[in-house]
N, C-alpha and C positions, 0 to 999 in steps of 0.2 A: 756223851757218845751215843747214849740211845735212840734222842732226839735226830742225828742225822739220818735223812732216809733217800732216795734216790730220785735225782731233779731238783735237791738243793744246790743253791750257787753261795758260791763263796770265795774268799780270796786264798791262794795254795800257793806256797812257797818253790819256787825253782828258780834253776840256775839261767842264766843266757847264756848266749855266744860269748858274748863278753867274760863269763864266767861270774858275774854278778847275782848276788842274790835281788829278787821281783818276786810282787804277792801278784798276779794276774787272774783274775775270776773267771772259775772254774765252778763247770758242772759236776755232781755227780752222776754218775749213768749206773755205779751196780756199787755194792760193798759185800764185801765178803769177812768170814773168819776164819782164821787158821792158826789150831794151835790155842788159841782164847784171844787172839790178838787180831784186830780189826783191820781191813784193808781198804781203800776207796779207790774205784778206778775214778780218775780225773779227764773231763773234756777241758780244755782249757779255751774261754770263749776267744772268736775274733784271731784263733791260733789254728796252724793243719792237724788234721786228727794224727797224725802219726808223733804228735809228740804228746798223744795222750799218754799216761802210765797210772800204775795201782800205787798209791803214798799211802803212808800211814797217817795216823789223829794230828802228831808234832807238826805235820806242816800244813793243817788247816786253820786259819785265821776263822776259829769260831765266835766270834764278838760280830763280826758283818756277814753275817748267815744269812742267805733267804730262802724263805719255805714256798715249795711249791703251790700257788694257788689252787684249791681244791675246787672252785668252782668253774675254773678256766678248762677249758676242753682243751686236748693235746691239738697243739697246732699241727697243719697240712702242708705240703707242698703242692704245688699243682692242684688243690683239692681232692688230693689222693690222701684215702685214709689211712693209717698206719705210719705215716713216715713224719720223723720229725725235723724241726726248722732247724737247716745247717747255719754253721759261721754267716756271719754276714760277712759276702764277698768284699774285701779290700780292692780298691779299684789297683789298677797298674799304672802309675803317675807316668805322664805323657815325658817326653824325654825334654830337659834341662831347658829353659829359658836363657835364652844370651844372658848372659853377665853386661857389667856396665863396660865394661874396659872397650877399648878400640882394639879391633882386629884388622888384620888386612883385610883387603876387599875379597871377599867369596866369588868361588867357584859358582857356575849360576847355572842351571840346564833349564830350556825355557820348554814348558810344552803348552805345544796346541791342539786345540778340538777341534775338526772338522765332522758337522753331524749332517746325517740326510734332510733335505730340504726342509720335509713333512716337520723336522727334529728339531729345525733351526731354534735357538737361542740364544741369549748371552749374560752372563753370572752377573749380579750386580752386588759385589763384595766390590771393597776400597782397594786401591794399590796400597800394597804393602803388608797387606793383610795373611798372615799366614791359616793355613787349614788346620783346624785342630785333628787329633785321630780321630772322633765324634763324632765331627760336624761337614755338616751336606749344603754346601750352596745353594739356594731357589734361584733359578733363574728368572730376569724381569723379561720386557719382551722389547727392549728397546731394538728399532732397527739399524742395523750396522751391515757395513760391506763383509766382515767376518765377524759369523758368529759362534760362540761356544759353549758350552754346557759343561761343569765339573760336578764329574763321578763320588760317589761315598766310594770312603773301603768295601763294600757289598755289593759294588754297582758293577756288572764287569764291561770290560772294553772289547770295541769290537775288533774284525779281523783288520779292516782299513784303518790306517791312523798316518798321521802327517809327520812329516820328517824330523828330526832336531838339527839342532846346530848349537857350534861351538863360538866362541869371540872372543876374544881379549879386549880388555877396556882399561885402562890408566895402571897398563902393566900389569893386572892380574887375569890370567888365564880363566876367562869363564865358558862355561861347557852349556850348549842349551837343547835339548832335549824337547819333541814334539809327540803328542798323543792323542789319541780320540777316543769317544765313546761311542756307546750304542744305544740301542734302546735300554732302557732300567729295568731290574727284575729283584724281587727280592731274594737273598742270598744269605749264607750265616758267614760272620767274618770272625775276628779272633774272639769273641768273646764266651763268655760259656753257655753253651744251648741249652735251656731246661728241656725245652721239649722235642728233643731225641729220643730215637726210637728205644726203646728197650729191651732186654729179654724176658723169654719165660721162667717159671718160678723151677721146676723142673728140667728133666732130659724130652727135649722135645720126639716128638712120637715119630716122628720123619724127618730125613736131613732137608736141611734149608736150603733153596738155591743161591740165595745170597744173604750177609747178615752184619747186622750194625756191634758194635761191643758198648756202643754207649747206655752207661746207666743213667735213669734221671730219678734214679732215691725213693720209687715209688714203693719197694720193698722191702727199705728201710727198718730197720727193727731195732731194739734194745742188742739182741747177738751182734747181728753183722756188726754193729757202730764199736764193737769191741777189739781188740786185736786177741787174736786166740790159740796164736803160735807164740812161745816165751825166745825159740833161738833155732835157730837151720844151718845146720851143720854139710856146707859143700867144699868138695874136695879141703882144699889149704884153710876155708873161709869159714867164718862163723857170723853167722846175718842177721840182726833184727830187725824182725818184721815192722814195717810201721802199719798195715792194715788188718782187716778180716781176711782168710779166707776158709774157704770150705774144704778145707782136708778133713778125715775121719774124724767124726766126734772124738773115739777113743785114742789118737794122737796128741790132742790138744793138751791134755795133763800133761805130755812128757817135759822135762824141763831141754831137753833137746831135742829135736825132728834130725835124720839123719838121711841126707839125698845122695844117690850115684850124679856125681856130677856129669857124666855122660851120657845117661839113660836118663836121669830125674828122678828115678823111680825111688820111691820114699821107706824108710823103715824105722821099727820102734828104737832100735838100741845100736850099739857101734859094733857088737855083736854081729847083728844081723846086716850090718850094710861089708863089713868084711867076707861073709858068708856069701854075699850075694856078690861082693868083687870079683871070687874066684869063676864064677860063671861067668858072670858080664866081660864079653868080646871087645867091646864097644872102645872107641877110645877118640872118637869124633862124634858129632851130631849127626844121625841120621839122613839121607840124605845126598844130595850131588852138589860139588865144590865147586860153586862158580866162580869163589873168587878168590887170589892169594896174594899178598907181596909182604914180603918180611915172614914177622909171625902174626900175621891178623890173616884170617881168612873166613870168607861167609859160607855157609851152607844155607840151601833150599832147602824146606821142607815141605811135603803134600798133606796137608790135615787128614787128608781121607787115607791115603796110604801108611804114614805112621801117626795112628790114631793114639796110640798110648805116650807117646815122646808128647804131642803135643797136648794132650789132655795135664801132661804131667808138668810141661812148662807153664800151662796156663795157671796152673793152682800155684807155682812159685811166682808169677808176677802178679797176682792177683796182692801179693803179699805187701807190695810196692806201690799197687795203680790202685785208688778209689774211684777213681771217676769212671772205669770202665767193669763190665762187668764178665760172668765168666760161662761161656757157653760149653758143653760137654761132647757137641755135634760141630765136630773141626773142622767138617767137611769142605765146607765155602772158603778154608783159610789157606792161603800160603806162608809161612814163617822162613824169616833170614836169618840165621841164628850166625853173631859175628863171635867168634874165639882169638884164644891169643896160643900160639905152639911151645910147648916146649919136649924136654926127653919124654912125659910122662901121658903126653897127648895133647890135646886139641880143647882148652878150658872157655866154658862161656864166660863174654864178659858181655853182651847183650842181644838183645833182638829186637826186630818188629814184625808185626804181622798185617796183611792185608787181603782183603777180601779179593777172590779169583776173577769177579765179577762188579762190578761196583757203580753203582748210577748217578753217583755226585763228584764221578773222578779225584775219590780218597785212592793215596797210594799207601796210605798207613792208617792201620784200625787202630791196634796198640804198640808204644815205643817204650823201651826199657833198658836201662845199663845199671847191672847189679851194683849196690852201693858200693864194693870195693874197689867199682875202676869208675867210679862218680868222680866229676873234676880234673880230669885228665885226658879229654879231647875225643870220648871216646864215641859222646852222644849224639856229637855233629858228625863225626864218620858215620854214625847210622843213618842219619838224617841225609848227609851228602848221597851214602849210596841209594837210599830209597828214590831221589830224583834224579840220580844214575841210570836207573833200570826204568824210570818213567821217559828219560833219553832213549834209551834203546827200544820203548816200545811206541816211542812214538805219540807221549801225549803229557800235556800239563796234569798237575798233581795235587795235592793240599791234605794234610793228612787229617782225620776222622775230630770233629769236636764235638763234645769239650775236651780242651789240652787239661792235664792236669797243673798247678804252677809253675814246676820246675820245668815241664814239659815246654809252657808258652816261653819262657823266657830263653829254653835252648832254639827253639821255633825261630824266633824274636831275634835272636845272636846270629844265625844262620844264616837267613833272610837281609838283615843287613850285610854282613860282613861279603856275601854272596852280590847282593844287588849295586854295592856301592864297589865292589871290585869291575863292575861292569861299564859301569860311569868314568870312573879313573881311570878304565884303560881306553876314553875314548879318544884318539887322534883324527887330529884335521890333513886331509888330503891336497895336496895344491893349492893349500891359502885360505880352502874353502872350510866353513865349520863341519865338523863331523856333525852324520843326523844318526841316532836310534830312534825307535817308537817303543812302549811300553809293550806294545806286540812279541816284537827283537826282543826284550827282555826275556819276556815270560817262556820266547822258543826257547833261547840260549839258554837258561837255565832249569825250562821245565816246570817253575813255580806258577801256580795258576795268577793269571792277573789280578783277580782279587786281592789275594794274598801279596803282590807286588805293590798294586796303589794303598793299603794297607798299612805296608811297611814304609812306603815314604810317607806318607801322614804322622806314624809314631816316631820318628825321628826328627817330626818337626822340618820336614824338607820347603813342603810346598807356599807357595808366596805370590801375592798377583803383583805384578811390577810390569806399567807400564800398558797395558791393553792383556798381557800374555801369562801363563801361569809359570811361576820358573821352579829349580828344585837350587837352591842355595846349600852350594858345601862350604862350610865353616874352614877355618884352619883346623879349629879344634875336632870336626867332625873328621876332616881329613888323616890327622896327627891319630887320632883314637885307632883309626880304621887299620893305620899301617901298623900300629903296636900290638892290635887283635892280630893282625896276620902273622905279624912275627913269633906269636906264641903259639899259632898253629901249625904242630908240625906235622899229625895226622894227616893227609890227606888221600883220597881214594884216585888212582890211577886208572884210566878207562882202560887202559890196553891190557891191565891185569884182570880183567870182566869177562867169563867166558856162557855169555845169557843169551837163550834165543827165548824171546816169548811167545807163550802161547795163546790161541785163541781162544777162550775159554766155553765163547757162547755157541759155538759148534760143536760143542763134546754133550752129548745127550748125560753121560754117566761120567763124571771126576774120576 
């Protein structure tokens, strides 16, 4: 027992999903005693820190122990000193390989490039060859009567793009689809950005005019990598944290944190959050209701206007979000805070937040839905309304990276389910094929095009057949799509939206 010390790895006993027992190797980060009896808090490697926890001796496999190198320097991130080397990212496996079996013949959208002269090109990949999400065509320089150029996910498209069209071929309905590029520029696409911007260690000395939430681990420490709330105690709910955050040193001993679930505002004991009921008025989120049907309804909130609501939300999702960090100067933010109604009031089940002002056209800095209404439809209504309100102001969107995991994959869910309802519902006019461009896409739903040619890349769409690039829908991609939709019952209704936006960069003072 006395030989372990902190920055051994070893194998640690836990349960799965499955409910199985697995020895998964596992760092130490801190050991504690209590009582005379030894604690280990556990990173478990190649795993999310939020299923780190403190095990006792019985579940360490101490026979395959390893001791920390003493001569090896603490590894860097970025070459920033202090912080240490996370998980290695698991990559997100590109979507399914056909199977062998024979399908009906697919749905096809075909698109094409038309680029300025200066631009001309044309891809020298094979027919039939699909684009990986990854991978970027060179184009050769052969001369052709049409030529085209294919975009990476990062590459965006321009405003001009060329028609699609629809055909049917030996009885199957195929759809084809035409688009262009533009000149190339480098861009971040889904993957995680190390080098985002950060914040400071501190309350900054003067509000920001504008501000990023992404952390990139450079102040990293032995604390933060810890979880330092044991349980949060809101209204009906009781929550474990899966992160750090920075609530009062002298809270973190409590074995419960106890929140106004309409104020946020925090207290040591069930005592004092009853004490403080009888004053608190509150019984919605601060703010003006822009949007209601049923019992879900959003509130706006002004960072700068109520300054404590949102300082006070940010330290409860801080509790949920690793990857972004936590500023104390609200000012730059506005927050959508969604509820659900009942007799007792107006209860959060999530929000997002986005910068008032923003220069990479993010419509979302941070995205959250409390774990109790996790898995229930609630994270794509966040997601839908935030490119609701990107509709009404009039501009494509793409929300703040790096996502966290569960984040990319609700991103991921959305982005399909959304883009491929767009293709489905294309109909041919007078015999003639229906045309979209990737343009039409991105207006109609507000997703920035990035994030559109992106999404057909990870789903394995795109395919050169023929001279032309086409997007190939499976039965099975087809079948998927309608069974997603049918389990979505959520959905935001624009006529229920009551948003004017503002122009933010005319107000000298928020």
């Amino acid at each position: 027992m006395g030989e372990i010390i902190e920055g051994c790895r070893l194998p640690v006993l836990r349960r799965n999903q499955d409910n199985e027992d697995e020895w998964p190797l596992a760092e130490i980060l801190s050991v504690k005693d209590i009582s005379g009896r030894k604690l280990f808090y556990v990173h478990y490697i190649d795993f999310n820190k939020r299923l780190d926890e403190w095990v006792t001796h019985e579940r360490l496999d101490l026979k395959k122990i390893q001791f920390p190198k003493k001569e090896a320097k603490t590894p860097t991130k970025n070459g920033l000193p202090g912080s240490r080397p996370g998980s290695p990212e698991r990559e997100v496996p590109a979507s399914a390989q056909a199977s062998g079996k024979t399908l009906p013949i697919p749905v096809q959208i075909t698109l094409r490039f038309n680029l300025p002269k200066e631009r001309e090109a044309i891809p020298g990949g094979e027919p039939d060859q699909p684009l990986s999400s990854s991978s970027c065509l060179q184009p050769n320089h052969r001369s052709t009567k049409r030529k085209v150029e294919v975009v990476s996910p990062a590459t965006p498209v321009p405003s001009e793009t060329a028609p699609a069209s629809v055909f049917p071929q030996n009885g199957a309905a195929r759809r084809a689809v035409a688009a262009q590029p533009g000149r190339k520029r480098k861009s971040n696409c889904l993957g995680t950005d190390e080098d985002s911007q950060d914040s400071s260690d501190g309350i900054p000395s003067a509000p920001r005019m504008t501000g990023s939430l992404v952390s990139d681990r450079s102040h990293d420490d032995i604390v933060t990598r810890m979880k330092n709330i044991e349980c949060i105690e809101l209204g009906r709910h009781r929550l474990k944290p899966w992160y750090f955050s920075p609530y009062p040193q002298e809270l973190t001993t409590l074995p419960v944190l106890y929140l106004c679930e309409f104020c946020l505002k925090y207290g040591r004991s069930l005592k004092c959050l009853q004490r403080h009921l009888t004053k608190c008025d509150l019984r919605h989120p601060p703010g003006n209701e822009i949007y209601r049907k049923g019992t879900i309804s959003f509130f706006e909130i002004d960072g700068r206007k109520n300054k404590s609501y949102s300082q006070n939300l940010c330290l409860l999702a801080k509790c949920f979000l690793d990857h972004k960090t936590l500023y104390y100067d609200t000012d730059p933010f506005l927050f959508y805070v969604m509820t659900e109604y009942d007799c007792k009031g107006f209860h959060i089940v999530g929000y997002f937040s986005k910068e008032k002002e923003s220069t990479e056209d993010y419509n979302v800095a941070c995205i959250l839905t409390l774990p109790p209404y996790q898995r229930r439809g609630y994270g794509k209504l966040l997601i839908e309304f935030s490119y609701e309100l990107s509709k009404v102001e009039g501009k494509t969107g793409t929300p703040e990276k790096p996502l966290s995991d569960l984040g990319l994959l609700s991103y991921r869910s959305y982005w399909s389910q959304t883009i491929l309802e767009i293709l489905m519902g294309l109909k041919s006019e007078s015999g003639e094929r229906p045309q979209i461009t990737i343009n039409e896409i991105s207006e109609i739903t507000s997703i920035k095009k990035e994030d559109v040619i992106s999404t057909l890349q990870y789903l394995n769409l795109i395919n050169y057949y023929k001279g032309q690039y086409i997007l190939t829908l499976s039965e099975d991609i087809v079948d998927g799509h309608e069974r997603a939709m049918l389990k979505r019952l959520l959905r935001i209704d624009s006529k229920c939206l009551h948003f004017t936006p503002k122009d933010w960069s005319k107000r000298g003072k928020w």
